[in-house]
C-alpha positions as CSV (number, residue, x, y, z in Angstrom):
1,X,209.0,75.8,-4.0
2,X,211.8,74.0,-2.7
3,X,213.5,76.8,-0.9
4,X,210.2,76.8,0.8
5,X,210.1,73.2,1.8
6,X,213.9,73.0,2.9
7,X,215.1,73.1,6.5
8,X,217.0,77.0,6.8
9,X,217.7,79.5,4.8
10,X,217.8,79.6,0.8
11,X,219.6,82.1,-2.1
12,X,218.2,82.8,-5.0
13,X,219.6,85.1,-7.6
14,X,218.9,86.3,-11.0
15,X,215.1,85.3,-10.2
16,X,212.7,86.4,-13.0
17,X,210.2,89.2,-12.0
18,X,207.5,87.6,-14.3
19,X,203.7,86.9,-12.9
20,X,204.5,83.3,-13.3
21,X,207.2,83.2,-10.8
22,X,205.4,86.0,-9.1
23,X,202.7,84.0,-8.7
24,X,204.6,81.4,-6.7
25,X,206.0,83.6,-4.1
26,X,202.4,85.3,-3.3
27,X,201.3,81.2,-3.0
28,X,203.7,80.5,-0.5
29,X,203.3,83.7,1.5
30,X,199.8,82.3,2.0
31,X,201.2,79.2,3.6
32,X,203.2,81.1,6.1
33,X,206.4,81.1,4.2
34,X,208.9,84.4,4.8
35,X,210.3,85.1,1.7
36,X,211.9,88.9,1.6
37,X,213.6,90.6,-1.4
38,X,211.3,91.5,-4.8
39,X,214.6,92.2,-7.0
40,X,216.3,89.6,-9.4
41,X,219.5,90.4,-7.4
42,X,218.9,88.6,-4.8
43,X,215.4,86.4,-2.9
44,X,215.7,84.9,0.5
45,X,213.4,82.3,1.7
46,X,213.2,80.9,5.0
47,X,211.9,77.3,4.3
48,X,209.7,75.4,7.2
49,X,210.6,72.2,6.4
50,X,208.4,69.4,4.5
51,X,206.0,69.5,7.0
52,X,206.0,73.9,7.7
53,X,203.6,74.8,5.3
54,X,200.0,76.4,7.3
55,X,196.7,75.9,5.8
56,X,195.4,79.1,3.3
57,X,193.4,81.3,4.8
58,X,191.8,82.0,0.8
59,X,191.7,80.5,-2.4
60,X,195.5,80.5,-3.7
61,X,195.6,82.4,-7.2
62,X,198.0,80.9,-9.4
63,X,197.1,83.5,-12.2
64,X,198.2,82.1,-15.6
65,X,200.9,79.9,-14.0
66,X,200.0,76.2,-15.5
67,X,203.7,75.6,-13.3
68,X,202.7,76.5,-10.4
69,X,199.0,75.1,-10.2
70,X,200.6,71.1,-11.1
71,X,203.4,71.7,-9.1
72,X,202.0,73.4,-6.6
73,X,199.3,70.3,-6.8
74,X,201.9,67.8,-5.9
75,X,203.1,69.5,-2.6
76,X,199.5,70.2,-1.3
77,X,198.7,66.7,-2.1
78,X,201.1,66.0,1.0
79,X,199.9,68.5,3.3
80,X,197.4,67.7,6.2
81,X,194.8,70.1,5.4
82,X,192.4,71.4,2.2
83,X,193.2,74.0,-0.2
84,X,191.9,75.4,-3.3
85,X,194.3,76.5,-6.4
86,X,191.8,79.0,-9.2
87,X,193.7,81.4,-11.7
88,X,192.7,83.7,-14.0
89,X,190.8,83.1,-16.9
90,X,193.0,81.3,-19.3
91,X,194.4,78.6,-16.6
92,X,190.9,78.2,-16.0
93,X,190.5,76.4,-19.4
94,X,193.7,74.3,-19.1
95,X,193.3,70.8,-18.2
96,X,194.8,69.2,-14.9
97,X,193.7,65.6,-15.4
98,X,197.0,64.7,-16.0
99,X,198.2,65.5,-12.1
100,X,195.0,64.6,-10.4
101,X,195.3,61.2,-11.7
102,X,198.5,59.8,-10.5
103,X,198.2,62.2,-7.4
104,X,194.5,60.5,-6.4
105,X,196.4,57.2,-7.3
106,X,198.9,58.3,-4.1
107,X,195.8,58.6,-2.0
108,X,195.1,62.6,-2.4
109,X,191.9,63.9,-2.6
110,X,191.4,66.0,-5.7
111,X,188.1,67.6,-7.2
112,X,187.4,70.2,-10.0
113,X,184.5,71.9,-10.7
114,X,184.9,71.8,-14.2
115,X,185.8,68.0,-15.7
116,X,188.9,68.2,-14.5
117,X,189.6,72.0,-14.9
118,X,190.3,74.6,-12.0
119,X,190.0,75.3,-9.6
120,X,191.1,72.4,-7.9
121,X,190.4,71.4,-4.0
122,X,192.3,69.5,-2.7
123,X,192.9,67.4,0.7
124,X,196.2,66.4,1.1
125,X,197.8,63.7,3.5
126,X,198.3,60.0,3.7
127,X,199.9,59.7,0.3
128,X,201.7,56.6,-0.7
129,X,204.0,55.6,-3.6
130,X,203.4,54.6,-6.7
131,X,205.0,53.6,-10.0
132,X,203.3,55.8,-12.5
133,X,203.5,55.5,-16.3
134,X,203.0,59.0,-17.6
135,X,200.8,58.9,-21.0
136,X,202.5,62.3,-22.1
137,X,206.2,63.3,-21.4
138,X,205.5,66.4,-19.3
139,X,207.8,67.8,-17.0
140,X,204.9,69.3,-15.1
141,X,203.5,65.8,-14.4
142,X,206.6,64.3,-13.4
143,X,207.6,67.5,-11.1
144,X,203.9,66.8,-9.8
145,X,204.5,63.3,-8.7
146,X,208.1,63.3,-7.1
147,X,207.0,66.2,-5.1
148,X,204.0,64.6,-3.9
149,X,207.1,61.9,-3.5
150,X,208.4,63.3,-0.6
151,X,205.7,62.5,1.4
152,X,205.8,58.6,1.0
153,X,207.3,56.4,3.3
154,X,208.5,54.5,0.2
155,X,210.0,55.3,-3.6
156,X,207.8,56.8,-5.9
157,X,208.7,56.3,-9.6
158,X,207.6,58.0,-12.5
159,X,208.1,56.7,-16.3
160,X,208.3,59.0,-18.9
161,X,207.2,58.1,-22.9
162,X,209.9,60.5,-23.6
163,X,212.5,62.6,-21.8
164,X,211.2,65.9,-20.5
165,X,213.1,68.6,-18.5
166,X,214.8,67.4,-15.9
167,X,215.8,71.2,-13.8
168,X,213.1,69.4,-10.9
169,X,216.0,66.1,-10.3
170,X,218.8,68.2,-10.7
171,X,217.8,70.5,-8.0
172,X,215.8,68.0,-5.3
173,X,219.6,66.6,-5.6
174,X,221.4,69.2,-5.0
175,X,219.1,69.5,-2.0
176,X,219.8,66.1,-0.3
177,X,216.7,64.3,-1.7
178,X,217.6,60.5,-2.8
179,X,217.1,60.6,-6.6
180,X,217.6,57.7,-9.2
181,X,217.4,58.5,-12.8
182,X,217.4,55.8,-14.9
183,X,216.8,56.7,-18.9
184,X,213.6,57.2,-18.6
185,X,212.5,56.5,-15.2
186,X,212.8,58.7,-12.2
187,X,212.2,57.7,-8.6
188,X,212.6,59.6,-5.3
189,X,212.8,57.9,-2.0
190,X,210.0,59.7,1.1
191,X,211.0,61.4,4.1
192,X,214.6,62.7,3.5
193,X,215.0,66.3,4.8
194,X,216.0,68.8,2.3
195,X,219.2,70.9,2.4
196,X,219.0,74.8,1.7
197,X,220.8,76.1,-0.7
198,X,222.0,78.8,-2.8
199,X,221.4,79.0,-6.4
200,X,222.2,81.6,-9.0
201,X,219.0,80.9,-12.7
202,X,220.2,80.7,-15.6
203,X,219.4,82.7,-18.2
204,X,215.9,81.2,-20.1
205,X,216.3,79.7,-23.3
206,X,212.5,80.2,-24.1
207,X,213.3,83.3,-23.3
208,X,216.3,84.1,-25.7
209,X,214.6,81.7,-28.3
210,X,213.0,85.1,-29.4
211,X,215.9,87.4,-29.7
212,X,217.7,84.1,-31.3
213,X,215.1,84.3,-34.1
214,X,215.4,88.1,-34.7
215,X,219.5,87.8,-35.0
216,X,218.8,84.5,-37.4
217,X,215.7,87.0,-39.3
218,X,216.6,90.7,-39.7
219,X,219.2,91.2,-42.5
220,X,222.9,92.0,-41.3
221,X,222.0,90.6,-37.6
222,X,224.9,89.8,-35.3
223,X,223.5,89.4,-31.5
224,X,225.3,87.9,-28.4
225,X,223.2,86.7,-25.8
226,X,225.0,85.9,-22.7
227,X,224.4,83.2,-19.8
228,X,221.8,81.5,-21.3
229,X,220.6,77.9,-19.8
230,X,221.4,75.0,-22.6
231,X,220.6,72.3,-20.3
232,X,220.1,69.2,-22.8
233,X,216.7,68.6,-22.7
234,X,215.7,72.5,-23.2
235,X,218.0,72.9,-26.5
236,X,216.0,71.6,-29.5
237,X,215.1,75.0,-30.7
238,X,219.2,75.5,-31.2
239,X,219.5,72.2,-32.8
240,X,216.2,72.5,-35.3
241,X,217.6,76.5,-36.0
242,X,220.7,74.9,-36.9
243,X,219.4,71.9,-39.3
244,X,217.8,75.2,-40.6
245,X,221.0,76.6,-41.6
246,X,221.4,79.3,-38.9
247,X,224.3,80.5,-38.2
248,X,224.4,80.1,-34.0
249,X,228.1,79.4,-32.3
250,X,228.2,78.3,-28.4
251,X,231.1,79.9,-26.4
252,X,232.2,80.0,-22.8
253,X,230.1,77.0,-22.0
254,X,230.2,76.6,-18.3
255,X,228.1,75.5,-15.1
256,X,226.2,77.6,-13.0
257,X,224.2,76.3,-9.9
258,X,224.5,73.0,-11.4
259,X,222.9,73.7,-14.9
260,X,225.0,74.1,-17.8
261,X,225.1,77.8,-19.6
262,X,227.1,79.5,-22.1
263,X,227.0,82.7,-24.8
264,X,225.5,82.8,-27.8
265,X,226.6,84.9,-31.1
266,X,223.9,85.0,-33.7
267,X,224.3,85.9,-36.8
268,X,221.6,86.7,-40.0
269,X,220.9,83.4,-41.8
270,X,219.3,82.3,-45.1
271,X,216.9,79.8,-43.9
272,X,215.4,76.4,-44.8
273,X,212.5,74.5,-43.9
274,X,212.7,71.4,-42.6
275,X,211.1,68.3,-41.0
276,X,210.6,68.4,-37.2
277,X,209.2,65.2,-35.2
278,X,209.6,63.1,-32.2
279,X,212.2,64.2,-29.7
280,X,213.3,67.8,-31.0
281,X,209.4,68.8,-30.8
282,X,209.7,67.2,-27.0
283,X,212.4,69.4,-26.2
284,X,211.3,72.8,-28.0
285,X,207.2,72.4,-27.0
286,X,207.5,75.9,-25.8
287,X,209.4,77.5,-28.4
288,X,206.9,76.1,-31.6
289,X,205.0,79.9,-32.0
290,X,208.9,81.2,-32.7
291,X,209.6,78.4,-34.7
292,X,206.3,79.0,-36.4
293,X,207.8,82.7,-37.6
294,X,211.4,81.0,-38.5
295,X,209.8,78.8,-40.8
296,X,207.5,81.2,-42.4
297,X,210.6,83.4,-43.4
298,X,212.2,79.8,-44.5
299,X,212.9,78.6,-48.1
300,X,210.7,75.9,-48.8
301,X,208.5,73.9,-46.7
302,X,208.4,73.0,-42.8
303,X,206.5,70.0,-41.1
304,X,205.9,70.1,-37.9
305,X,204.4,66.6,-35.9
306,X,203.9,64.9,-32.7
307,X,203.0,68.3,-30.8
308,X,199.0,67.5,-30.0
309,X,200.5,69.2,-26.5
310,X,200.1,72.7,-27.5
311,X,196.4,72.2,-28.2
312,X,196.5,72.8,-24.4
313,X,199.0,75.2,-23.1
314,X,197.9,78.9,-22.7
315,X,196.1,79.1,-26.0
316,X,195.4,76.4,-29.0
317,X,199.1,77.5,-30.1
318,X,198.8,75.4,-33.2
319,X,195.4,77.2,-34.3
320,X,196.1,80.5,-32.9
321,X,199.7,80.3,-35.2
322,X,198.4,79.1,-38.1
323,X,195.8,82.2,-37.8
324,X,197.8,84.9,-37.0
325,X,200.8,83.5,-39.9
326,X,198.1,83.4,-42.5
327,X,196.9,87.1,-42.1
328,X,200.4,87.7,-42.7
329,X,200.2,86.2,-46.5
330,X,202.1,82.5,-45.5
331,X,200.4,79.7,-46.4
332,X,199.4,77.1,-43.4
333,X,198.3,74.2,-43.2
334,X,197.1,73.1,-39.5
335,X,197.4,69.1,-38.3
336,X,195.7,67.7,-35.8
337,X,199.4,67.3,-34.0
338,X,201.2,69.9,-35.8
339,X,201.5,72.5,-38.4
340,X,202.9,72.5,-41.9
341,X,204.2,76.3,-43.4
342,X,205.2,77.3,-46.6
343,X,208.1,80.0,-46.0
344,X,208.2,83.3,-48.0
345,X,210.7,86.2,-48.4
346,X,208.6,88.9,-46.3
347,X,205.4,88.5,-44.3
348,X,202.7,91.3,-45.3
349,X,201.6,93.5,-42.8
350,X,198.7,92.7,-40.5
351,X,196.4,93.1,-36.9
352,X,197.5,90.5,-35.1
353,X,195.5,88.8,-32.5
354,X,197.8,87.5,-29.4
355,X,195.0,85.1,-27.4
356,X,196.0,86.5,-24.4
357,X,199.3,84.0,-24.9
358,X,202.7,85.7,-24.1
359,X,205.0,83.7,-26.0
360,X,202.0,84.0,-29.5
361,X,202.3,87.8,-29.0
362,X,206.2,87.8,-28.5
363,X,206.5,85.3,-31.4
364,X,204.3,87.8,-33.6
365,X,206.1,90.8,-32.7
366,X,209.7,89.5,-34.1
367,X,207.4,88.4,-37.3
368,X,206.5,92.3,-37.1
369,X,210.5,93.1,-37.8
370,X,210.5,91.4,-41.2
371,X,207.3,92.6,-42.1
372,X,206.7,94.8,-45.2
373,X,204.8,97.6,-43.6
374,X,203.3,97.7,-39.5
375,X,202.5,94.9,-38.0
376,X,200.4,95.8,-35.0
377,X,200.6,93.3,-32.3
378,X,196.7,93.6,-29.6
379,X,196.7,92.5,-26.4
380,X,200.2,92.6,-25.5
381,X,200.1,92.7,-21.3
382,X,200.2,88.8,-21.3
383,X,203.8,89.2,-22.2
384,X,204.4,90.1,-18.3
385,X,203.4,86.5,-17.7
386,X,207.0,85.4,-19.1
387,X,209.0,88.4,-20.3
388,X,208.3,91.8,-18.9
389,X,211.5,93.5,-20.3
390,X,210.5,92.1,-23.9
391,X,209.7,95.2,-25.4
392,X,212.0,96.9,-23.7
393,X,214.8,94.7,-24.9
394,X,213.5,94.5,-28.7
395,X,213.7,98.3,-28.8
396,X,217.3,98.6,-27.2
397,X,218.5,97.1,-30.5
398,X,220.1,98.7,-33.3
């Protein structure tokens, strides 16, 4: 997205060739964008400028991106013409209130056919800046809002309940945009230019979060997982695995592209439940169905609160969890804003419904490893949406 709406020519290696991020190339292409490469060597996009974009011929499909329809939502909202974001049949059900709010507060016009679900139209243009107190700490929301930032003649602020991932601020920096983060408030000043660039991704924590749990699971694991992202406000699932007891060591912790990374060496663990509230649910909101599965093979109880956010995200992941983990012989009991699990040595073996959600099916399938007999994992294509290797991957190790 920025690469697109920089002035010149942008790098970008290690890219993930997920649907997701898939889905945010094809959107772009629509608008006129060249963007050549389709390998995670090495993407090149020749950016237009804030103002380059053209008008969609068609609908733009954001398939099962929730990413790229919010974010996507803030740059249209600057744009001097009418689009329309749909997706497929599971974004269709996720709510967008929370960016149509604050981006109809900047002067954008915004309807959905469906209360406030996609597909969206919007209108873009004459935007103007606001100081916006988010209700929910979303990273989404506030990505949202400082992009539709750029296209204010003044400084558009965005307060936060909570601090949520800040990978949007570091890089509009490192392109030239005039950023102020102040604990948590972030503001961004309208009209500067923004610099190409050349980055090199990480390695995705939510990613490795699965392969983490396996090492931390199986009996007489060792794993090493190499360049993995542990920018600060991504790494609660490390910190809640370790007040677990795993056994999870950092090493060669350096800085790539402006985001800190390092290895990780995992080793088999004898876990324990524990109490998980408050910030460390903030920063591992995606990783709760894994966590789910470490704390079903935990000894004793786990409590998990403050996460009413999954009730939203690609499936009811606090519902679909607590369904799946109790086929498997744990006993659950499911919160209105969380989840509380009763560990147990081995999980029995079951049919496991994924609800079309990649990171419930991946999170299952690592359950599967400790069970006593087959687990058999259905509807297992949504893992491309994230994490087409995965399977791959899990059956490389020995």
């Amino acid at each position: 997205m920025l690469a697109s709406l920089a002035e010149g020519e942008s790098s970008i290696r290690n890219c993930l060739q997920a649907e997701d991020p898939v889905s945010t190339l094809k959107a772009f292409r629509h608008m006129g964008i060249d963007i050549n490469g389709s390998d995670r060597n090495r993407i090149i996009i020749k950016g237009k400028g804030l103002r380059g974009l053209a008008a969609p011929r068609d609908k733009i499909d954001c398939g099962n991106s929730g990413t790229t329809m919010r974010l996507l939502s803030g740059i249209l909202a600057g744009q001097p013409f009418t689009s329309i974001l749909t997706g497929d049949e599971f974004l269709l059900r996720r709510p967008m209130r929370r960016v149509i709010k604050p981006l109809t507060e900047m002067g954008a016009h915004i309807s959905s056919e469906k209360d406030g679900n996609p597909p969206l139209t919007i209108r873009g243009g004459g935007l103007k800046a606001i100081e916006y107190h988010s209700p929910v700490a979303s990273a989404q929301v506030k990505s949202a809002i400082l992009f539709a930032g750029l296209y204010c003649e003044d400084r558009t602020t965005v307060i936060e309940p909570g601090k949520s991932r800040d990978h949007t601020e570091r890089m509009l920096t490192s392109c030239g945009a005039d950023i102020n983060i102040d604990g948590l408030e972030v503001s961004i000043q309208g009209g500067k230019r923004l610099a190409p660039f050349d980055i090199t991704v990480p390695g995705d924590l939510s990613s490795a979060a699965f392969f983490i749990a396996a090492g931390l699971l199986v009996p007489g694991s060792e794993l090493v997982i190499k360049k993995v992202g542990i920018n600060p406000t991504r790494t609660g699932i490390i910190d809640i695995f370790q007040m677990m007891g795993g056994d999870i060591f950092l090493h060669n912790e350096h800085e790539v592209s402006g985001e800190p990374v390092a290895d990780m060496r995992v080793r088999y663990s004898k876990l324990a439940g524990t109490d998980i509230d408050g910030e460390l649910v903030l920063r591992a909101i995606d990783e709760f169905p894994i966590l789910c599965v470490a704390a079903a093979l935990a000894a004793g109880t786990t409590r998990i609160t403050g996460a009413e956010e999954l009730r939203v995200k690609e499936s009811d992941r606090i519902s679909a969890m607590a369904d799946e983990l109790k086929k498997t012989g744990v006993i659950v009991e499911e919160k209105d804003d969380g989840i509380v699990i009763e560990g147990r040595n081995k999980l029995k073996s079951a049919i496991i419904n994924s609800h079309g959600d990649h990171r419930v099916a991946m999170s299952m399938a690592i359950a599967g490893l400790t069970a006593d007999d087959e687990m058999i994992v259905q509807d297992t294509e949504c893992v491309n949406t994230s994490f087409p290797r995965f399977l791959e991957l899990l059956k490389s190790l020995h």
